[in-house]
C-alpha positions in Angstrom: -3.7 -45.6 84.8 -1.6 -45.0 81.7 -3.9 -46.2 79.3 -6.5 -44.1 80.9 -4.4 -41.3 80.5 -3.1 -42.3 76.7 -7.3 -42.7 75.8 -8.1 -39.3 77.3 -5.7 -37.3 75.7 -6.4 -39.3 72.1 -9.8 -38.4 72.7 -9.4 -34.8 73.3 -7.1 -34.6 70.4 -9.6 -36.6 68.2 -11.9 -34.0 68.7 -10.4 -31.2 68.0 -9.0 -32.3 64.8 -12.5 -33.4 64.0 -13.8 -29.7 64.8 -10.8 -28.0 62.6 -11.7 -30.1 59.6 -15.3 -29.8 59.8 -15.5 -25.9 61.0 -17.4 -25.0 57.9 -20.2 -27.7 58.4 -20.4 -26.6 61.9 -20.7 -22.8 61.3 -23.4 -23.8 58.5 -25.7 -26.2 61.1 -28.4 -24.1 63.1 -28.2 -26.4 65.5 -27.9 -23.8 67.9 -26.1 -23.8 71.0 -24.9 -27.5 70.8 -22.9 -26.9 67.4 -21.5 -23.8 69.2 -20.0 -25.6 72.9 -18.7 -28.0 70.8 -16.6 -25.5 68.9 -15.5 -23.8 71.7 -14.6 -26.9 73.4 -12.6 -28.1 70.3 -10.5 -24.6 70.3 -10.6 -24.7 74.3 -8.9 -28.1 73.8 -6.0 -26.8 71.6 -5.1 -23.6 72.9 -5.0 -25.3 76.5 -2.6 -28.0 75.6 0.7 -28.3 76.7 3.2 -28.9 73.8 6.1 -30.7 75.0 7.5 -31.6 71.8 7.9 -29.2 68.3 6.3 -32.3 66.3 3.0 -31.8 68.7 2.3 -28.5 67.7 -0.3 -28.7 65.3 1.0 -27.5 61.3 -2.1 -24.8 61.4 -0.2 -22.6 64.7 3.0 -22.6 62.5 1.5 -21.7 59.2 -0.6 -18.8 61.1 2.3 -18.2 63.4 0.3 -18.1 66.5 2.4 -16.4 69.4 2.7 -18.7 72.3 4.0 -18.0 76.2 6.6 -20.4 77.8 9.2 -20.4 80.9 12.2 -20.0 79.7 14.7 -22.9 81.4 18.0 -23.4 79.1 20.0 -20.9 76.9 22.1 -23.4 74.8 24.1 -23.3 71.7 21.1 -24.9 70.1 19.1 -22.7 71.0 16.5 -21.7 74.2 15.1 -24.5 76.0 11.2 -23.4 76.8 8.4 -24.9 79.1 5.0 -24.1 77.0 2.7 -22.7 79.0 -0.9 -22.9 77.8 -3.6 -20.4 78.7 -5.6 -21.4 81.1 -9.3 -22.6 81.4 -10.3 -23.9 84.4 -12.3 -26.9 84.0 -10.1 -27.5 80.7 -7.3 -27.8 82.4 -7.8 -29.9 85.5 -8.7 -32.4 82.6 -5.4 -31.5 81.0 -3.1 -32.0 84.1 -3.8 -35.5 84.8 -2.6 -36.7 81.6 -0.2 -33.8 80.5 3.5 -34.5 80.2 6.5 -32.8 80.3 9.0 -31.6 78.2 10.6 -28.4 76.8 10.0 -26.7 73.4 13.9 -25.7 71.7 13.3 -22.6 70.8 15.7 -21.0 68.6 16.1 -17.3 66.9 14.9 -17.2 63.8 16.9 -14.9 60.9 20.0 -14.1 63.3 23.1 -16.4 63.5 24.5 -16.0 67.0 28.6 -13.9 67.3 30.4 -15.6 69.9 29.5 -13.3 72.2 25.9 -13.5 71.8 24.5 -16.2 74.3 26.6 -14.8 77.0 24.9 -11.9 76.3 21.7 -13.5 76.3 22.4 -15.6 79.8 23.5 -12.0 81.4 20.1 -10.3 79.9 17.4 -13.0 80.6 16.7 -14.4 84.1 16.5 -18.4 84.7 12.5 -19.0 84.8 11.9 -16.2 83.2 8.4 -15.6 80.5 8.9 -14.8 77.4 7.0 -15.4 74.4 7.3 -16.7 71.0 5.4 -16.5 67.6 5.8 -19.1 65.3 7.3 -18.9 62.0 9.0 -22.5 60.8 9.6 -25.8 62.3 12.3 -27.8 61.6 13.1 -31.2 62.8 12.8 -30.8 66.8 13.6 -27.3 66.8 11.4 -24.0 66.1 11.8 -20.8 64.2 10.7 -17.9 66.1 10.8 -14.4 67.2 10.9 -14.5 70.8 9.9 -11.6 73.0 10.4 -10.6 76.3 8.7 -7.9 78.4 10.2 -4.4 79.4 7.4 -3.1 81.4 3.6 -3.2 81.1 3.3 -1.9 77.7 6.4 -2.9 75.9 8.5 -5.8 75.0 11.4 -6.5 73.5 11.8 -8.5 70.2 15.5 -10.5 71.1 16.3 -11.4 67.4 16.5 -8.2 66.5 18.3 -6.5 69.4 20.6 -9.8 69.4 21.4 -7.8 66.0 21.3 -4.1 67.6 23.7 -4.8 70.0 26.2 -6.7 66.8 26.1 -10.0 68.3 24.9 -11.7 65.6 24.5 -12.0 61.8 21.2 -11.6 60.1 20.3 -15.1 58.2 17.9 -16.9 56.1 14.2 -17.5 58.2 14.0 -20.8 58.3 10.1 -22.0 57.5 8.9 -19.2 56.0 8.6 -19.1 51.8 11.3 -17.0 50.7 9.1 -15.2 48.5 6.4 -14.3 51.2 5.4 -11.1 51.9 6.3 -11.7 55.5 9.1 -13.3 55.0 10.5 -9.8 53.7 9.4 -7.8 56.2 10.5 -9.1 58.8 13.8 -9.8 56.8 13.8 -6.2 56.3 13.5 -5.5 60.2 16.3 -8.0 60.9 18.4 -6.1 58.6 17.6 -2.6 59.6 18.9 -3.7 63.3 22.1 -5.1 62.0 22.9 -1.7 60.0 22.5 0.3 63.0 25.0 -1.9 65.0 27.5 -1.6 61.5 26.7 2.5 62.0 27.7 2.6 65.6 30.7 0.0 65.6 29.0 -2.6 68.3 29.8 -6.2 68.6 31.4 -7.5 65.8 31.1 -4.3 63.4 33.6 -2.8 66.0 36.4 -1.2 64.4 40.0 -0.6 66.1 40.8 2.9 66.8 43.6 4.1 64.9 46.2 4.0 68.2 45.1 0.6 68.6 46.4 -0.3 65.3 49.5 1.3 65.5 50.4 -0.8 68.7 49.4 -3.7 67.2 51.9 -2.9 63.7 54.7 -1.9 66.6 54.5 -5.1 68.6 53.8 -7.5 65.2 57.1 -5.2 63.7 60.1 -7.6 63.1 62.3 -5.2 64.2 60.8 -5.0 68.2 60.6 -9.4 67.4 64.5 -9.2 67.0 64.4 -6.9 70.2 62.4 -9.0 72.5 64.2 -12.3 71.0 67.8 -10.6 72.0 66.0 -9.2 75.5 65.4 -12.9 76.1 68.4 -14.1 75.0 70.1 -11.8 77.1 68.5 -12.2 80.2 69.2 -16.2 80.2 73.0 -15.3 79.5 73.2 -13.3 82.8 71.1 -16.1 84.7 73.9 -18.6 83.8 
């Protein structure tokens, strides 16, 4: 039964590479609607699988950073732990699930490096089983670079990388996978930044600074003059114990 599975899923993969590497041929051939099934079967095939593992995601999603949906299970300090969900076709799919396996996707947040602060907040803002999505921008090892998005009603959603940033709970980095010298590589580098700055405007997170009261208390308690004090209070009050 596992070698059936093993030969149905090489086989489904075999042909899709074989469609991706000979698109142009097809599109050329006027062989009508044959060529064309056998495309849409071949993208049908790809777009419907279930990636279990960063390495089975093939090199042409990341380098067109195609935005995929997952279940979100995990929030570690590696990163979020996603189950990829595929879209779904039918009679595709009822192929797919007899032979799919499981896994999850480690998702991380590409451009921010995470305050200590920030994956509570990101346990307290997202719910366990929750759908969010991610667009592709690197891979690295078993891990991938993304923005990840989450919905905040039926026409908006909520990029976390960069309100990670909003809220100060995190540093703006270098995007991992993406040339450094790409033109989207800067933008969104650009956006990243813009969203720390307005947390460094507004004192949030870690750009909070101490109210002037606040460091007067601290000089007063840190003085060595109230130390002497509190080391005689002490002294004291073990004298009259005796």
């Amino acid at each position: 039964m596992a070698e059936r599975r093993n030969g149905a899923a090489e086989g489904l993969s075999r042909l899709s590479e074989w469609a991706d590497a000979h698109l142009g041929l097809l599109r050329n051939l006027s062989t009508g609607m044959a060529v064309a099934g056998v495309l849409v079967l071949a993208r049908s095939v790809r777009m419907t699988t279930k990636f279990t593992r960063a390495s089975d995601i093939p090199v042409a999603f990341v380098e067109k950073n195609v935005k995929l949906r997952g279940k979100l299970h995990h929030i570690t300090e590696k990163g979020l732990e996603v189950e990829h969900i595929p879209i779904s076709v039918p009679f595709i799919t009822s192929i797919q699930r007899k032979w799919q396996s499981k896994g999850l996707l480690l998702v991380r947040l590409a451009g921010v490096k995470l305050a200590p602060g920030g994956m509570a907040w990101l346990q307290q803002e997202l719910k366990p089983k929750q759908m969010i999505w991610f667009q592709l921008l690197g891979r690295e090892n078993s891990s991938l670079e993304c923005l990840v998005l989450v919905n905040k009603g039926q026409f908006l959603s909520l990029c976390l990388n960069e309100e990670i940033l909003r809220q100060g709970l995190g540093r703006t980095a270098r995007i991992e996978g993406l040339h450094h010298d790409s033109r989207l590589y800067w933008k969104l580098h650009k956006r990243l930044l813009q969203a720390e700055l307005k947390a460094l405007k507004k004192n949030k997170g870690i750009w909070r600074e101490e109210s002037y009261s606040e460091r007067i208390r601290d000089r007063i308690s840190n003085s060595k003059f109230v130390q002497t004090l509190k080391q005689f209070a002490n002294w004291l009050g073990g004298s009259i114990k005796r």
